[in-house]
FINUMAR-28990 format. One record per residue (C-alpha): residue number from 1; x, y, z; residue in three letters. Coordinates in Angstrom, 3 decimals. Each point is the difference from the previous one (the first is absolute). Layout:
REM FINUMAR-28990
REC  seq        xx        yy        zz  type
REC  NUM         X         Y         Z   ALA
...
This chain:
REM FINUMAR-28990
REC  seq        xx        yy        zz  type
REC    1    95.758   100.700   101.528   UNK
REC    2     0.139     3.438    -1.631   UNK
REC    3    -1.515     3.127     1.348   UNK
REC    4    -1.646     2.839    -1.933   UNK
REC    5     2.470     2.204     1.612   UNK
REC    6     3.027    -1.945    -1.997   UNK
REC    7    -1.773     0.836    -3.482   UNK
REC    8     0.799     3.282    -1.471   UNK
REC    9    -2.259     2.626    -0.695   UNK
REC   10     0.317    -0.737    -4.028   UNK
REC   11    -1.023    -3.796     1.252   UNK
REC   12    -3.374     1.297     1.863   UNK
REC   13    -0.581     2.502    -3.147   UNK
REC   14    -0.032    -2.998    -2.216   UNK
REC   15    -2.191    -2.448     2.613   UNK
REC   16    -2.409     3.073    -0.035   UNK
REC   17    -0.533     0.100    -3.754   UNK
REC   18    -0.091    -3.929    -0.004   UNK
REC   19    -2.982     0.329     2.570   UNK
REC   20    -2.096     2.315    -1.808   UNK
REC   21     0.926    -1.539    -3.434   UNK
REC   22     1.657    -3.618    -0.362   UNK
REC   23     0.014    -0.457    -3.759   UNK
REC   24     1.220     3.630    -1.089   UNK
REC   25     3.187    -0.306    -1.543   UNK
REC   26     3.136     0.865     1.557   UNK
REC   27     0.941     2.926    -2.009   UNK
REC   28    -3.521     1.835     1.428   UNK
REC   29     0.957    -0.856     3.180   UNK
REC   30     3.876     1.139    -0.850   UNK
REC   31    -1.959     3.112    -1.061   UNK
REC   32    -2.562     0.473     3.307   UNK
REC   33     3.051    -0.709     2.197   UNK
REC   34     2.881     2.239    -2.345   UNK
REC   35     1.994    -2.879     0.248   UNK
REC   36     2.226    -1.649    -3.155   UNK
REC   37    -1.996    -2.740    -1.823   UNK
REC   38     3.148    -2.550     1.469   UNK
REC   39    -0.039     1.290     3.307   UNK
REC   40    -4.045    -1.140     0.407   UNK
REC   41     0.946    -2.814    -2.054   UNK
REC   42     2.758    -1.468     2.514   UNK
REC   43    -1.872     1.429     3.098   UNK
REC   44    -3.579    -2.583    -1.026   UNK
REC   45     2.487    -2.664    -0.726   UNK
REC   46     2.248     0.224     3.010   UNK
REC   47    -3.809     0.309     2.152   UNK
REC   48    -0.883    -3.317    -1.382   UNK
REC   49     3.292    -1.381     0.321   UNK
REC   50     0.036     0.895     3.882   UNK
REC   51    -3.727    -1.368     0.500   UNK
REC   52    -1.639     3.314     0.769   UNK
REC   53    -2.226     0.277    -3.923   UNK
REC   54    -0.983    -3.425     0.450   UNK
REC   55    -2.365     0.554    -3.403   UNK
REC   56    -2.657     2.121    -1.764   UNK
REC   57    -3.483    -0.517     0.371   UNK
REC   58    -2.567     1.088    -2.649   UNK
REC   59    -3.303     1.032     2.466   UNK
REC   60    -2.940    -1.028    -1.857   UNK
REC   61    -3.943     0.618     0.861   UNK
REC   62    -0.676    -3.385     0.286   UNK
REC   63    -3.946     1.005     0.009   UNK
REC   64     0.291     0.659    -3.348   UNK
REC   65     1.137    -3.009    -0.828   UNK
REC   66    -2.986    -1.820     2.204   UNK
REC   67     1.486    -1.020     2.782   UNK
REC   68    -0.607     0.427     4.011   UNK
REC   69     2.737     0.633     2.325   UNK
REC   70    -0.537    -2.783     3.006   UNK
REC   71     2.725     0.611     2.560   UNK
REC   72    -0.215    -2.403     3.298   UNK
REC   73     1.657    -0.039     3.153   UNK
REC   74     1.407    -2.808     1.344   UNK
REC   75     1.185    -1.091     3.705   UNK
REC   76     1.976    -3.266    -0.118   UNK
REC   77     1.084    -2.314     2.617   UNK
REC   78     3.419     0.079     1.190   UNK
REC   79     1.008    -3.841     0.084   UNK
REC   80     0.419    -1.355    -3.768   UNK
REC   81     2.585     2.386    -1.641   UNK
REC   82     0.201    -2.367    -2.560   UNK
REC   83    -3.757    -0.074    -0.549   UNK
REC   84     0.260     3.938    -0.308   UNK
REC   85     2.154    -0.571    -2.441   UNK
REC   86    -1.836    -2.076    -1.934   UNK
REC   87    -2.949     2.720     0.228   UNK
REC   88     1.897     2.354    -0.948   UNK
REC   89     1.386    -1.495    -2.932   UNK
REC   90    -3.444    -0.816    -1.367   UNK
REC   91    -1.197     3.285     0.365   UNK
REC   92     2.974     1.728    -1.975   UNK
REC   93    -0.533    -2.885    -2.799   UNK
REC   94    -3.931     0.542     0.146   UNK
REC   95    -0.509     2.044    -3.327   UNK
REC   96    -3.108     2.051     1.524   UNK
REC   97     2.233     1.294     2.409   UNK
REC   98     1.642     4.078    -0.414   UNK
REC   99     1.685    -0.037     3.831   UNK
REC  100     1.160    -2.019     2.447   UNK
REC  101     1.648     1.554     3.163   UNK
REC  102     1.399    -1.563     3.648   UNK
REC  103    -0.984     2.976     2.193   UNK
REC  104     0.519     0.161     4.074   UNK
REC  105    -2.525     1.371     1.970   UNK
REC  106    -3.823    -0.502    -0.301   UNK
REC  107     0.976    -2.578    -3.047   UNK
REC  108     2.142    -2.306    -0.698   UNK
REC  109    -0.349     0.107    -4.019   UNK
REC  110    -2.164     2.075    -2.071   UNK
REC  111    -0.794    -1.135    -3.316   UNK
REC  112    -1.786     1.936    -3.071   UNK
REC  113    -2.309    -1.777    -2.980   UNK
REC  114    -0.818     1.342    -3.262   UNK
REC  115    -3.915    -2.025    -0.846   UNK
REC  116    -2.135     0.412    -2.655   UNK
REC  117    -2.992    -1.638     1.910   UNK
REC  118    -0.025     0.099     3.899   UNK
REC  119    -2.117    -3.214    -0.581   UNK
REC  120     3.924    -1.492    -1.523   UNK
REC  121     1.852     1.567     3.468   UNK
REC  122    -2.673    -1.797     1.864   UNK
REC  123     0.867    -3.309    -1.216   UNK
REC  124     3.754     0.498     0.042   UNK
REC  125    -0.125     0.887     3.185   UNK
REC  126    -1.584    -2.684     1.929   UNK
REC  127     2.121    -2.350    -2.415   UNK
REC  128     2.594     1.577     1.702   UNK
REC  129    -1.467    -0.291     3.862   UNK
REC  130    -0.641    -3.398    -0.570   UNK
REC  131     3.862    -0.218    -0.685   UNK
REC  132     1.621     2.430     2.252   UNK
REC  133    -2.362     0.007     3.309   UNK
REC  134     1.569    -1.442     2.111   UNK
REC  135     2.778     2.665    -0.070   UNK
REC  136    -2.376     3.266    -0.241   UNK
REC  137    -0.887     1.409     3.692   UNK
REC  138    -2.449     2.531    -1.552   UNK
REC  139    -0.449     2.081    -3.654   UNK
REC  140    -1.861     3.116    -0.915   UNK
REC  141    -1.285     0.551    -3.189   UNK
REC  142    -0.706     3.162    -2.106   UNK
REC  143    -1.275     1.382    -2.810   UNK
REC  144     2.262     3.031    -1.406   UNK
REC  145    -2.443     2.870    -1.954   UNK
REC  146     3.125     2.665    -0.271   UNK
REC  147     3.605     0.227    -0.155   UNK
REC  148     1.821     2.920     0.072   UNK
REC  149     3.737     0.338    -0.447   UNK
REC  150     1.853     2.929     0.687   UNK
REC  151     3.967     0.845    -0.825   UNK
REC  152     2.621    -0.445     2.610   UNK
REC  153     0.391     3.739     0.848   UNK
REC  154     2.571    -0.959     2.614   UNK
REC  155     2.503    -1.000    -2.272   UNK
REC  156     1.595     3.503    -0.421   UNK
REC  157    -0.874     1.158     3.845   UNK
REC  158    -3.429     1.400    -1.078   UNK
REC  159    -2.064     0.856     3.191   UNK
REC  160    -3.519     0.116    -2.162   UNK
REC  161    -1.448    -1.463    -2.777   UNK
REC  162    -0.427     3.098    -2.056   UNK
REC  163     0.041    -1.409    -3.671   UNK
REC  164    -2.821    -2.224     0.830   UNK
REC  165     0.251    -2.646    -2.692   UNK
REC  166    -2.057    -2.879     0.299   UNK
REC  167    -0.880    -3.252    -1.961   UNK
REC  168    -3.390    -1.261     0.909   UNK
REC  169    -1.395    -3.780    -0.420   UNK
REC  170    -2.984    -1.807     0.188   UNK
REC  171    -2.996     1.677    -0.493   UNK
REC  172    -0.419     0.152    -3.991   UNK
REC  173    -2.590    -1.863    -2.343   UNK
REC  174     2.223    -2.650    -1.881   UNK
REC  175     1.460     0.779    -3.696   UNK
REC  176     0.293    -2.003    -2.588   UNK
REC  177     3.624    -1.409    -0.961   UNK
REC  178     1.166    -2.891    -2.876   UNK
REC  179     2.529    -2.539     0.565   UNK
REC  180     2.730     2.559    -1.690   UNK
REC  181    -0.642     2.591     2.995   UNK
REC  182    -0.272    -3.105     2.619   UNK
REC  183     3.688    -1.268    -1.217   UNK
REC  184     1.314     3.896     0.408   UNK
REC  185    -2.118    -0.381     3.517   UNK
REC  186     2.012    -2.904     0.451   UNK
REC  187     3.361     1.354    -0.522   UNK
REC  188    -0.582     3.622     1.756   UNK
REC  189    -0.771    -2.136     3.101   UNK
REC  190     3.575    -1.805     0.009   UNK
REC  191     1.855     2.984    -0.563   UNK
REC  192    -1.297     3.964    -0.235   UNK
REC  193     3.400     0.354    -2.711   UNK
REC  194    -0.442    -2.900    -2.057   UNK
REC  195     1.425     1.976    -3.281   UNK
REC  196    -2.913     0.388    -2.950   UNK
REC  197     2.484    -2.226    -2.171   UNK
REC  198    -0.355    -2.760     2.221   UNK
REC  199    -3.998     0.326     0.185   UNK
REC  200    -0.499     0.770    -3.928   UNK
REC  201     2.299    -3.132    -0.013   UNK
REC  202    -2.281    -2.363     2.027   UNK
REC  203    -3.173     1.511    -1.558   UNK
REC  204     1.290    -0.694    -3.624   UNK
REC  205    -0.736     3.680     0.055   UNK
REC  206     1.852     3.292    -1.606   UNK
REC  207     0.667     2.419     2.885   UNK
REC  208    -1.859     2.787    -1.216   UNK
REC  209    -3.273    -2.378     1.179   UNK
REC  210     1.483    -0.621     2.695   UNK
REC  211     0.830     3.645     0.744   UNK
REC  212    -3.870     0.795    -1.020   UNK
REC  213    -1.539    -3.440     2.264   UNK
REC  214     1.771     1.319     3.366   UNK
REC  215    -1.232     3.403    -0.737   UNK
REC  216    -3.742    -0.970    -0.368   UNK
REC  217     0.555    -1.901     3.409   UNK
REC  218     1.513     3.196     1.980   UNK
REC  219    -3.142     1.675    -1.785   UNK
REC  220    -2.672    -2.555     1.214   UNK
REC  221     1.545    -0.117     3.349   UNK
REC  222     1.186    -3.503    -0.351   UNK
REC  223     3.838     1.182     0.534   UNK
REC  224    -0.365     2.556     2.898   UNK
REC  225     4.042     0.087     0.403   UNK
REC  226     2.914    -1.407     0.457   UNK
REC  227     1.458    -0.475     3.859   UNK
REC  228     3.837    -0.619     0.852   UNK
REC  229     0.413    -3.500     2.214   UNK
REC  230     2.252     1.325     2.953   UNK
REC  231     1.464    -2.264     2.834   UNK
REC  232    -0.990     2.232     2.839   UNK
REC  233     2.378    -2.077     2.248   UNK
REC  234     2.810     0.637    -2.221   UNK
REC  235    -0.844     3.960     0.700   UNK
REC  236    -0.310    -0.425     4.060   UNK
REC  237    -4.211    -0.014    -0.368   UNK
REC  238    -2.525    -2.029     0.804   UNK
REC  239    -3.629    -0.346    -1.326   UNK
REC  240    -2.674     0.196     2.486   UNK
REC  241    -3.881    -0.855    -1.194   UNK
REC  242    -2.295     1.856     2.436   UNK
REC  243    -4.023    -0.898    -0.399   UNK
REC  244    -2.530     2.116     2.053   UNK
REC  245    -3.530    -0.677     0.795   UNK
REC  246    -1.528     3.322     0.627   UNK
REC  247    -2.439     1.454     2.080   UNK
REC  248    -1.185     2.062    -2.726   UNK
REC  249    -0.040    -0.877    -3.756   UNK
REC  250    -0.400     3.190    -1.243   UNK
REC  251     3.402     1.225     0.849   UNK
REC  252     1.056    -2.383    -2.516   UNK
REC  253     1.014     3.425    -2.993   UNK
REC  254     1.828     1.302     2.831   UNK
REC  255     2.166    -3.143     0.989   UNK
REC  256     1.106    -0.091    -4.238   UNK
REC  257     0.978     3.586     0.301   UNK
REC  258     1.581    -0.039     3.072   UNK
REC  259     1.952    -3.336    -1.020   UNK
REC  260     0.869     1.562    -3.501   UNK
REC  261     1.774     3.073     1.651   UNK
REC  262     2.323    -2.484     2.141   UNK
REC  263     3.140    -0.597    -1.383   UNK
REC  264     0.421    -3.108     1.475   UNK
REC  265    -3.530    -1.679    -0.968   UNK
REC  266     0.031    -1.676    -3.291   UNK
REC  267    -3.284    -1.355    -0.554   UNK
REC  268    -3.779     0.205     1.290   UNK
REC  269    -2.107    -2.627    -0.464   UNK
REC  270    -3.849    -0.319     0.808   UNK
REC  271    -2.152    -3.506     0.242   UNK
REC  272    -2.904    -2.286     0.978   UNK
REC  273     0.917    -1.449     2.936   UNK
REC  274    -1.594    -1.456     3.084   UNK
REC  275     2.103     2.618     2.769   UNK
REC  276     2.639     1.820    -2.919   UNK
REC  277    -1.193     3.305    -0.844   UNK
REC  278     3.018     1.657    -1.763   UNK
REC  279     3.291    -1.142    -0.025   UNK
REC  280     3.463     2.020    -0.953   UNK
REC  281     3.665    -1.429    -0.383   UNK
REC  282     3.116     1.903     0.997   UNK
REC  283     4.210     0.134    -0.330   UNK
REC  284     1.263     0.940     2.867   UNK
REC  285     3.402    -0.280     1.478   UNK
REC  286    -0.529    -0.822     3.498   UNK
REC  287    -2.980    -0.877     2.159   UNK
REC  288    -0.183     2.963     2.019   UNK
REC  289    -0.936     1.778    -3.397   UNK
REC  290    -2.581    -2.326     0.084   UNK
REC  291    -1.379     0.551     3.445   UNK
REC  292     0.483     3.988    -1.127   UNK
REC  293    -2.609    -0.429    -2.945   UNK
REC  294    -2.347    -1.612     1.689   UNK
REC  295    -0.403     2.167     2.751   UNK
REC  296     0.133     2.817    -2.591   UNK
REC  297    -2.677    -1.892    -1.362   UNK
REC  298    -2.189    -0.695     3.139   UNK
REC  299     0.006     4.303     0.732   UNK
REC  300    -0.506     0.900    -3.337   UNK
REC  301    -3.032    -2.372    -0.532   UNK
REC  302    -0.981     0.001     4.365   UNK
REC  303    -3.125    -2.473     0.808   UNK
REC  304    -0.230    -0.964    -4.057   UNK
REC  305     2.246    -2.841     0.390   UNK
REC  306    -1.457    -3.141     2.047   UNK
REC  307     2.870    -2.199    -0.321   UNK
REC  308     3.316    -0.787    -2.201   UNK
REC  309     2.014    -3.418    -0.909   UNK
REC  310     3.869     0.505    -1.730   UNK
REC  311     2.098    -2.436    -1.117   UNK
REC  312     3.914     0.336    -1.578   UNK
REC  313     0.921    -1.811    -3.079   UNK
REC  314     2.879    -1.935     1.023   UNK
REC  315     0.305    -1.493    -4.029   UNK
REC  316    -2.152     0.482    -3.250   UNK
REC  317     0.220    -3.420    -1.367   UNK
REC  318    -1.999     1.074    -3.229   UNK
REC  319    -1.415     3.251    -0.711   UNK
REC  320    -1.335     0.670    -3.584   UNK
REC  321    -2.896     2.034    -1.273   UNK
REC  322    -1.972    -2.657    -1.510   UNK
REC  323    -0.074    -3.489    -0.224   UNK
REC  324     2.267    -2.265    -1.849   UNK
């Protein structure tokens, strides 16, 4: 396993740029960074090679597009691992779904699906119950109305957030796209840097359109940006998922700021749930961080919080922005 103290500084300089910008080339990042073109060149490559960029995710606003974001929490039995399996496997195959995580903690798995009717989740998922039953202890189910990423501010030893970048998702009216921008969709999704040769070369279209087609998606919101896919184990971090029900809803524009500002929080997310209020996801290095935060968290918001759930992402079996 590596450690982020083994990579240089050029190394975290580069991961930074990646993180606030997958797709820009890597002679703007040589530029941002005041590194040589071949230096960030051989630094991305030798990344990937040692399992740390495990890929480049394009972040889209999947409202735009008409879909819901259904994510559901699931606590399985612990006697059929090969059953588990089996689940697991159909649920990474399963083209409506965007994640599928084995957690420890509150959950055993935690699974994500993009719908365009909730009427269509409804009926895929007791197709699925009837299947896998006997091997679920319990599920929670929920309704997501905002998420919220934020950069990874802790990558160069940043103790605040102070840039404050964000990409937002899920609460636009839907825009209208042709099959031309649903193929470029398509490809964006399977990798952030798929070259505009390659797309004008599947779309049986010149690269100037193609230039023009991702533009008028970044301009309708479609595109919000472009995320770097980092094995946090490979850097000595772990991902915790924290979801609050609170006492009090309203403190709900303090709980984004407050989250935004912490280097270590990387996302917000807000939904329609039966007891999950608010729910944010960090990368922290050790579980006493964790403990830290949320007693951090419990002063700075005292008698607003009622009651909190976490889990730890022991492995992302799947985690895209949109369905395949």
């Amino acid at each position: 396993m590596e450690d982020d103290s083994k990579l240089t500084l050029k190394d975290k300089r580069i991961l930074k740029e990646l993180d606030l910008d997958a797709r820009q080339s890597n002679s703007k990042i040589a530029k941002k960074t005041r590194l040589s073109k071949n230096i960030v060149n051989y630094r991305i490559k030798r990344l990937q090679e040692i399992g740390i960029i495990k890929g480049f995710n394009t972040v889209f606003d999947y409202s735009k597009l008409g879909y819901f974001l259904v994510r559901v929490y699931i606590d399985l039995y612990e006697h059929d691992s090969e059953k588990e399996k089996e689940l697991i496997d159909f649920l990474v195959k399963e083209n409506s779904t965007g994640r599928v995580s084995a957690t420890v903690g509150n959950w055993d798995l935690i699974v994500s699906f993009y719908v365009k009717e909730i009427v269509d989740f409804r009926t895929f998922w007791f197709e699925f119950l009837e299947k896998y039953r006997p091997i679920i202890k319990e599920y929670n189910t929920n309704i997501v109305t905002e998420n919220i990423l934020f950069r990874r501010a802790y990558l160069l030893g940043e103790t605040k957030d102070t840039l404050l970048q964000k990409w937002s998702r899920g609460t636009a009216r839907v825009e209208k796209v042709d099959d031309v921008d649903e193929k470029i969709i398509h490809l964006l999704t399977e990798n952030a840097r798929t070259p505009i040769e390659t797309i004008a070369y599947k779309t049986k279209l010149g690269s100037m359109a193609i230039i023009y087609r991702i533009k008028q998606l970044i301009k309708k919101e479609i595109i919000v940006g472009y995320k770097i896919n980092i094995d946090l184990g490979n850097l000595g971090y772990d991902y915790y998922k924290v979801t609050l029900e609170l006492e009090d809803t309203k403190i709900v524009k303090n709980l984004i700021t407050y989250c935004h500002q912490h280097p270590n929080i990387i996302s917000v997310t807000e939904s329609i749930s039966d007891n999950v209020d608010f729910e944010f996801n960090m990368e922290l290095k050790d579980f006493n961080t964790f403990l830290k935060i949320i007693d951090d968290l419990k002063k700075e918001f005292k008698k607003k919080l009622r009651n909190y759930k976490y889990v730890r992402i022991l492995r992302n079996h799947k985690n895209v922005y949109l369905p395949s």
